[in-house]
C-alpha positions, 0 to 999 in steps of 0.5 A: 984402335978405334971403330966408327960409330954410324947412325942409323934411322932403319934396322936392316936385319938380313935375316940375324934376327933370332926370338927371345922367348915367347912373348912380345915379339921381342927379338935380339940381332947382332951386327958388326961394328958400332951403330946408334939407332934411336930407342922407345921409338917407333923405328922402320925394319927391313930385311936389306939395305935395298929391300922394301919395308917389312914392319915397324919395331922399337928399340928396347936395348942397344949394348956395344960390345967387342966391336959389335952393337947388340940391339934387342927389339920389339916387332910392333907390326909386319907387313908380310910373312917373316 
């Protein structure tokens, strides 16, 4: 069975984010389904599809796997309290 892929210019974080250690801000988030999103690129985050702009990231990592698209990202900026 096949699962559409989507490409997306924003990463909507709904909260998933969790931190990988301790430095550079990197963080790691699990979403469902397939998604391209552009890497080493300055890239807007939000934490809703609707919700403001809370930051910008760039996107070290993005692996598909089981029907889920693992992105591994780093927090470049932060607009308010995460």
């Amino acid at each position: 069975m096949s699962m559409p892929l989507t490409l997306e210019w924003a990463l909507i974080t709904e909260g998933k984010e969790k931190r990988v250690g301790d430095s550079d801000n990197r963080f790691v988030l699990t979403l469902d389904g397939y998604r391209l999103h552009p890497i080493n690129d300055r890239i807007e985050i939000r934490r809703h599809q609707t919700s403001d702009q809370i930051g910008f990231g760039e996107i070290k990592e993005l692996t598909w796997r089981d029907g889920e698209t693992i992105i591994i990202y780093q927090l470049l900026s932060l607009y308010s309290v995460n």
